[in-house]
N, C-alpha and C positions, 0 to 999 in steps of 0.2 A: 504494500500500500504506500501510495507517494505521500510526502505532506503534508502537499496541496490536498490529497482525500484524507488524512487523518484528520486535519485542520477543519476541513468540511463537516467531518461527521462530531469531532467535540462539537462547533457551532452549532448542529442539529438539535445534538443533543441540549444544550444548553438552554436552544432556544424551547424546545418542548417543557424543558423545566420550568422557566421562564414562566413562559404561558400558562401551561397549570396553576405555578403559582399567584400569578396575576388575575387569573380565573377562581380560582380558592378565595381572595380576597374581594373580588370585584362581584359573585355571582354564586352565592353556596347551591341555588337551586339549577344553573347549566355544569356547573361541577357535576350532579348528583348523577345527571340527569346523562351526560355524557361515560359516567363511572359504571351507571347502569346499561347504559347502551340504548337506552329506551325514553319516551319523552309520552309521558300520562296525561288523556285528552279527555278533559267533561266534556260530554254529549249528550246530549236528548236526542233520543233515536226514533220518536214521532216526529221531526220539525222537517217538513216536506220541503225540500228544495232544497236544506241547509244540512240536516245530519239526520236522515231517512231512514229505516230499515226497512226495505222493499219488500212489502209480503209474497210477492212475486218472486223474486231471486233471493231472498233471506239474507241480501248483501248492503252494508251501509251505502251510501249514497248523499249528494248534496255536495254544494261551493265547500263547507266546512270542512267535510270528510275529505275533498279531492289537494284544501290547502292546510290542512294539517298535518297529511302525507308531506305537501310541498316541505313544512317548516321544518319535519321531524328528517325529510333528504339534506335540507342544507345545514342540520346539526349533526349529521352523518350517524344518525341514531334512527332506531323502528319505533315507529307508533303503538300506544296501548288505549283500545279508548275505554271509560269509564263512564258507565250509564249514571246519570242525574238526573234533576228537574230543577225547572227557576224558582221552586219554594224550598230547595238545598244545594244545589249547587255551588252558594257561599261558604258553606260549614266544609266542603268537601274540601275547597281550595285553603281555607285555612287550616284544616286537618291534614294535609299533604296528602289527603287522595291524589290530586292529581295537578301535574306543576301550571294547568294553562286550562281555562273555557271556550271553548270553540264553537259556539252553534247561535249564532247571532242572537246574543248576549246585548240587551239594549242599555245604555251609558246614562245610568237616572243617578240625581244627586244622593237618594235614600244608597241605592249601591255604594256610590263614591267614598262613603263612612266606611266601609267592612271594608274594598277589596279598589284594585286599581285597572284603569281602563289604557289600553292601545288607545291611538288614534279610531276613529269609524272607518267601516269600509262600506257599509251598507246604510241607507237610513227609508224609514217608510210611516206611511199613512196609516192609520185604524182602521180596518172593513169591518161591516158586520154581515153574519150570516144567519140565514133564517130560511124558512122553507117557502118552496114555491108557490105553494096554495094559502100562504100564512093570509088571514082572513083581514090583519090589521096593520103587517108592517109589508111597504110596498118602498119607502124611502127613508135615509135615513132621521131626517125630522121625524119621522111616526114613531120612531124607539123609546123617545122619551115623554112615556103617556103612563099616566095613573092604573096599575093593574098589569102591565107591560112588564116581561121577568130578563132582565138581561145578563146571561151569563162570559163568566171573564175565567180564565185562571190564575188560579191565585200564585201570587208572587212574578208574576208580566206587569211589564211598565202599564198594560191596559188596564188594571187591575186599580191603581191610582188615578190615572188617569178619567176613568169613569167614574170614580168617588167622586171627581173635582166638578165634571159637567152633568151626572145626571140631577137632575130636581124631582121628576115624579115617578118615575119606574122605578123599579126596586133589584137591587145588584145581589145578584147571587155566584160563589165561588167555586171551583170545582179544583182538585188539585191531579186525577191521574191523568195521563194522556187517552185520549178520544171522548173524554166525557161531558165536552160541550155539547159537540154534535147528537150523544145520547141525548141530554139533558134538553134541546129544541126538536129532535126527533122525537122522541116522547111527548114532547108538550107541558113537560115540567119547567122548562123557559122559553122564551119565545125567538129570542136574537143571542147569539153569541158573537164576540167581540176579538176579534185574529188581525195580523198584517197579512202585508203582499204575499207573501210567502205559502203562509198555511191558507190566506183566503185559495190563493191557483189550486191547493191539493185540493180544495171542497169540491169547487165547479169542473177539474178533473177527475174525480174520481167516483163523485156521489150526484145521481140522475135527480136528486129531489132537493138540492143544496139550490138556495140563490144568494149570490154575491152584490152585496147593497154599496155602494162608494161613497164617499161622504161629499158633498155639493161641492167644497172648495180642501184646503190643509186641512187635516186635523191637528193637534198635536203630532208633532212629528220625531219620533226616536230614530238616535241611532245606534248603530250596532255596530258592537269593539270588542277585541277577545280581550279577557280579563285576566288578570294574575292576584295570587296574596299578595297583601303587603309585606313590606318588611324586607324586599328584594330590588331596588331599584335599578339594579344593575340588568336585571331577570325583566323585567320592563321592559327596561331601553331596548334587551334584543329582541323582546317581542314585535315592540313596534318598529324595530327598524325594519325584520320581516315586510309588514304591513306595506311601508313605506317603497319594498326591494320589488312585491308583487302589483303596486301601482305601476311601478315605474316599467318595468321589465312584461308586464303583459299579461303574467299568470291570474290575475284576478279578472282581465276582462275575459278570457279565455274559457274560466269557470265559470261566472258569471254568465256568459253567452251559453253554454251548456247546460244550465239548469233554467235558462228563462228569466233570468233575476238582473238584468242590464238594468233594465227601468231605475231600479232602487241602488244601484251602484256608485259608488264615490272613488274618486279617480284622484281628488287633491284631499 
């Protein structure tokens, strides 16, 4: 061996130490996360278009599922995901379930207290969904009528958000996934309350769903994958991700593939 390649490889080496330890200090959770080889993804495996699980091919699916592969390639680790919902998905990230949320995760100040947000890469309107024959609700004005049952899931930005505007209907919670759709199929509530997202699975998937749009804005959220606190470093490299798949293409790319351009944020 010449040198010049011994000289080379101390500096390899050096530099690997270097880095680790610069990583150790600057990022305990891509340390972890890199040592393990693997990079742990909250999901909600109902969220149509975003983090799906296809009853048809039993296979995940959605923008999230396709860019957390991307994030978990460029930290040259494999993905794990970890099933949740937006009434625990906080407890999970604070518990080190799991190092990052990924299933368009909306950026409300009550979150902003627990847990910390990336930049948005998505942001959208409030639909509501009710059924085609429903006798009373034809538009969204008719929702908020005295006797009128409007279901939300608990712990979604929609969930406060309809605290803040309803006056005479009466808001009721549901917390598993599908059980809005039960709860207005039934007739135990009349409208349920979803974005762009899950409104397209209704009117794709279910013949008796109608998809109601609101006249102008609603309140409008946006959607950011979230990390614990306590890691700022673990942060930054999430959002620079965020920042690498605007730039470079992979998020219109995604985006265009599940139908979700509309609600896509690009700066």
């Amino acid at each position: 061996m010449s040198l010049r390649t011994k000289a080379s490889a101390v500096f390899f080496s050096f530099l690997v130490l270097f880095t680790g330890s610069v990583m150790a200090q600057q990022s305990p959770t891509l340390l972890a996360i890199q040592e393990q080889g693997e990079l742990n993804v909250c999901i909600w495996p109902d969220y149509f278009s975003i983090t799906y699980l296809s009853p048809r091919s039993q296979q995940l699916e959605g923008i999230d599922i396709d860019l957390s592969q991307a994030l978990a390639y460029d930290l040259g680790v494999q993905v794990n995901y970890v099933k949740t919902h937006f009434g625990r998905f906080m407890d999970d990230l604070e518990a080190g379930n799991c190092d990052v949320a990924m299933f368009g995760v909306g950026d409300t100040p009550a979150r902003r207290e627990r847990i910390n947000f990336t930049q948005p890469y998505l942001a959208s309107n409030m639909y509501a969904v009710t059924t085609k024959q429903h006798p009373l609700i034809s538009s969204w004005s008719d929702m908020d009528q005295t006797g009128v049952i409007v279901c939300v899931q608990k712990g979604t930005y929609m969930e406060n958000a309809m605290r803040k505007s309803l006056k005479h209907a009466t808001l009721t919670t549901v917390l598993r996934p599908n059980e809005r759709e039960g709860e207005v199929l039934s007739g135990r509530a009349d409208v349920f309350i979803t974005d762009y997202p899950y409104g397209q699975k209704m009117i794709n998937i279910y013949d008796w769903a109608k998809l109601i749009a609101p006249p102008g804005k609603t309140e409008q959220f946006q959607y950011a994958y979230a990390v614990a606190k306590g890691d700022q470093a673990w942060l930054q490299r999430v959002d620079q991700f965020v920042s690498d798949i605007k730039q470079d293409g992979r998020l219109a790319k995604a985006a265009a593939h599940y139908n979700l351009t509309p609600i896509m944020i690009t700066e």
